[in-house]
C-alpha positions in Angstrom: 92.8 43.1 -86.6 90.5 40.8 -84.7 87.4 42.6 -83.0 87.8 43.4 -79.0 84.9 41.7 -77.1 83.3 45.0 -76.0 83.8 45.9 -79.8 81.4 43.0 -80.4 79.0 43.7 -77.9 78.5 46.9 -80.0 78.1 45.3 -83.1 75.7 43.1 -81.7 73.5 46.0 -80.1 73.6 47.4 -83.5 72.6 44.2 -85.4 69.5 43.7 -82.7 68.5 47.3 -83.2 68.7 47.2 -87.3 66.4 43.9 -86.9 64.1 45.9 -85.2 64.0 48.4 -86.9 63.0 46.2 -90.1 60.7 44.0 -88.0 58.4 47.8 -87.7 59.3 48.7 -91.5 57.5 45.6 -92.9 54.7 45.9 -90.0 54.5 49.9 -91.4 54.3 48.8 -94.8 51.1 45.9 -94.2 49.7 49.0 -92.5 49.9 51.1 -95.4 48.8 48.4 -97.5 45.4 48.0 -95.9 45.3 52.0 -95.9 45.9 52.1 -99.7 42.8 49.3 -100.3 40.5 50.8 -97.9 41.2 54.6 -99.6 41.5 53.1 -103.2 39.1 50.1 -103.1 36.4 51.6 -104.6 34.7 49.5 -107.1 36.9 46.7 -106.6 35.9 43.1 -105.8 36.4 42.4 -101.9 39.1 39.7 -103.2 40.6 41.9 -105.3 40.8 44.8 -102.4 41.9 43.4 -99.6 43.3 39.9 -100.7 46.8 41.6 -101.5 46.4 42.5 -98.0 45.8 40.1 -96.1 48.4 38.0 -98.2 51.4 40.6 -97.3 49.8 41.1 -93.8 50.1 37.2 -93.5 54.0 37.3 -94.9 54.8 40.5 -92.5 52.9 38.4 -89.4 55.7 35.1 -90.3 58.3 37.6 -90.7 57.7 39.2 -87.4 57.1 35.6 -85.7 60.4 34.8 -87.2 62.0 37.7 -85.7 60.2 37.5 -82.3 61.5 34.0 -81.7 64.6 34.4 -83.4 65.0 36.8 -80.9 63.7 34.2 -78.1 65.8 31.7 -79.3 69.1 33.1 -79.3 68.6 34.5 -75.6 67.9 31.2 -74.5 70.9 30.0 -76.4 73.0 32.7 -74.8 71.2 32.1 -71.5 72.7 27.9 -72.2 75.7 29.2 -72.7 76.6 31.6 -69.9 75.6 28.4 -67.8 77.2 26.0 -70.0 80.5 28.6 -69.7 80.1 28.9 -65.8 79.7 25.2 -65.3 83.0 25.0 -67.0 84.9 27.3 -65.4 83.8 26.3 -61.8 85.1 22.5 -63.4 88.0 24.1 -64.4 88.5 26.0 -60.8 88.2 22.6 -59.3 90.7 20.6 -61.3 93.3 23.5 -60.6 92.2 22.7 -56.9 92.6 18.8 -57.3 95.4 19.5 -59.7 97.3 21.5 -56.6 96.1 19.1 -53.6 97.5 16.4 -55.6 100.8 17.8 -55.8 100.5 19.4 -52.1 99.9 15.5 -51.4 103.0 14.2 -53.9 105.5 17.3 -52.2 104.1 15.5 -49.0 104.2 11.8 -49.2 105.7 11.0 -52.6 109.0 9.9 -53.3 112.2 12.0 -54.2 113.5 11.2 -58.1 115.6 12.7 -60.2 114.3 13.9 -62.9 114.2 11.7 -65.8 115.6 13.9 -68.5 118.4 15.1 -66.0 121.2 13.0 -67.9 121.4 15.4 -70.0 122.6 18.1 -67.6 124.6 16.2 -65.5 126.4 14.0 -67.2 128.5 15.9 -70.0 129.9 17.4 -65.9 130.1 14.4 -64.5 132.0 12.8 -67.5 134.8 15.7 -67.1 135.4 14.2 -63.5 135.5 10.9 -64.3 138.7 10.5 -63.5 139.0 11.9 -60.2 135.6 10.2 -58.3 136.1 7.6 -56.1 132.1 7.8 -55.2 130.5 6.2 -52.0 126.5 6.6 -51.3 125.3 6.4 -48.3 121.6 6.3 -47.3 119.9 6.2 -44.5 119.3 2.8 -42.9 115.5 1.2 -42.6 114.1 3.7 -45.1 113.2 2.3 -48.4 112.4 5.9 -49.9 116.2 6.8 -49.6 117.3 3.6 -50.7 115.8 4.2 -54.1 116.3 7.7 -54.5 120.6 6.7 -53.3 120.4 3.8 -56.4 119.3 7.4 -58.7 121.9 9.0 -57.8 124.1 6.1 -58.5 122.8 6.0 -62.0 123.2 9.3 -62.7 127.2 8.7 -61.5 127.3 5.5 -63.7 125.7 7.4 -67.2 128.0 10.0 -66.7 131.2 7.3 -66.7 132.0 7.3 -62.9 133.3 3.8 -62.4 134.4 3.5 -58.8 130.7 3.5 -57.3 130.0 2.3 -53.6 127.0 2.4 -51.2 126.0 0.9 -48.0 123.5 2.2 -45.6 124.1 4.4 -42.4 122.8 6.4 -39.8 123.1 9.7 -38.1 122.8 9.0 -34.5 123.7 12.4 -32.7 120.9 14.1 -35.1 118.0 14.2 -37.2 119.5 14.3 -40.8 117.0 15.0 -43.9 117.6 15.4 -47.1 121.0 14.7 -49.5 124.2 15.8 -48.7 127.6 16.3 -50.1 131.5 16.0 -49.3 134.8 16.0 -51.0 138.5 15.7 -49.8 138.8 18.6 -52.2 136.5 21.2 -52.7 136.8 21.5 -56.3 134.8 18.7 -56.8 131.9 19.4 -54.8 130.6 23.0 -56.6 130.3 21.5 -60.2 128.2 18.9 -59.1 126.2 20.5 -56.7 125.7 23.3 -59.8 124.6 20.0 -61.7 122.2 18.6 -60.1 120.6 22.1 -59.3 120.2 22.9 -62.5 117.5 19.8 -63.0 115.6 20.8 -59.5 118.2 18.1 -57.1 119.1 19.3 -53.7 123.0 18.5 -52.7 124.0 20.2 -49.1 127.6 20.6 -49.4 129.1 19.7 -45.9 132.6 19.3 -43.9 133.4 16.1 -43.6 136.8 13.3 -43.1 136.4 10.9 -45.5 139.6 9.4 -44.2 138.5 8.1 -41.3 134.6 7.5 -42.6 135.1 3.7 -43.6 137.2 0.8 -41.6 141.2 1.4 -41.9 141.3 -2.0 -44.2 138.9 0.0 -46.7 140.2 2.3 -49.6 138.4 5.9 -48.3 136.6 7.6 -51.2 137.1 11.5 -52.3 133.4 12.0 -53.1 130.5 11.0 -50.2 126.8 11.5 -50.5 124.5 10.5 -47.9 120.7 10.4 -48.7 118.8 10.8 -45.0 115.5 10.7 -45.3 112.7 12.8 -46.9 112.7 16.3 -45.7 108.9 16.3 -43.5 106.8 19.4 -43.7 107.0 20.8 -39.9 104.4 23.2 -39.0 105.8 26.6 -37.8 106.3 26.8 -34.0 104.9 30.0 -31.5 106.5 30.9 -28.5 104.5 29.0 -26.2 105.6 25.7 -27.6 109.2 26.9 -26.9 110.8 25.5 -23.5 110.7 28.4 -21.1 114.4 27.3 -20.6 115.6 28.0 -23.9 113.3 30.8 -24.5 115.7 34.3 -25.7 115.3 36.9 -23.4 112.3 39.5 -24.4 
């Protein structure tokens, strides 16, 4: 089982502390050395007394350099990396802050599409009602954005085998309409589709509407209508004091 991080904090403590600990043992045993040739020396050469020594005193002084900066070294190193690790994560932190102002920006002024993979939801649905649609799209005059996201839906109608496809453009006049919305002549027809689109993130807002009457008496009326107004804007929320005192509710 892989080691927790505190887990190797203690390991490393340990480590550090047995590194120590034989840094001092070889400095003890010079020590002792240089003991040993001073007590024992007698009647030795000076070469042959303290030359051992000095050569295992100069051995335990490259050992204990070794260690010392060793030591120096790797808390620099750690020292790079903590830096290196925070200068990563604040880069991280603010490409998850472009990452959502971009898409606070897209939500805000970027187009409506349908997703591209969404034919595979909607049309084995849309192929069971084939028969039945009699389609007409309707989007929202002068805007270009719904004009292109009404021509999506269309395709999505057309690769799922829905033959009888019309569209021209229209307005609401009475009142701001946003966003796409949905009728039938029968009901049936609207909840599968709506369920549809849903299920790949697309909006439909079923409403009540006569398709009889919709389109000029010379023209065929269809059974299915969608109307794409246009994109729904982001309104800030309003406090009482904006409100008209005349249509202010009673406290």
């Amino acid at each position: 089982m892989p080691k927790t991080d505190s887990q190797i904090n203690e390991d490393i403590e340990i480590f550090d502390m047995v590194e120590r600990w034989g840094g001092w043992g070889v400095v003890a045993g010079v020590a002792l050395e240089f003991v040993f040739a001073f007590v024992f020396g007698t009647g030795k050469s000076p070469i042959e007394r303290w030359g051992p020594a000095v050569a295992d005193g100069l051995i335990a002084a490259g050992i204990v350099t070794e260690i010392y900066f060793a030591k120096l070294s790797g808390d620099r190193r750690d020292e790079r990396d903590r830096r290196s690790n925070e200068r990563v994560a604040e880069a991280n932190a603010r490409a998850d802050e472009a990452r959502l102002e971009t898409q606070r920006l897209r939500n805000l002024i970027g187009w409506r599409h349908i997703p591209d993979d969404a034919q595979q939801t909607t049309s084995p649905i849309l192929r069971e009602l084939t028969a039945q649609i009699d389609l007409l799209v309707e989007y929202q005059a002068g805007d270009p954005e719904a004009y292109t996201y009404a021509f999506e839906f269309m395709a999505a109608f057309s690769n799922g085998g829905v033959t009888r496809i019309r569209h021209c453009a229209n307005s609401f006049i009475a009142a701001p309409v946003f966003g796409v919305w949905i009728a039938a002549t029968d009901a049936t027809l609207v909840e599968p589709i709506v369920t549809a689109f849903s299920g790949v993130g697309v909006s439909l807002q079923p409403f009540q509407k006569d398709l009889t009457t919709h389109l000029p008496s010379h023209m065929p009326p269809p059974n299915l209508y969608i109307f794409v107004g246009p994109k729904p804007p982001t309104v800030p929320s309003v406090t009482a004091e904006f409100i008209d005192p005349i249509i202010r509710p009673n406290p």
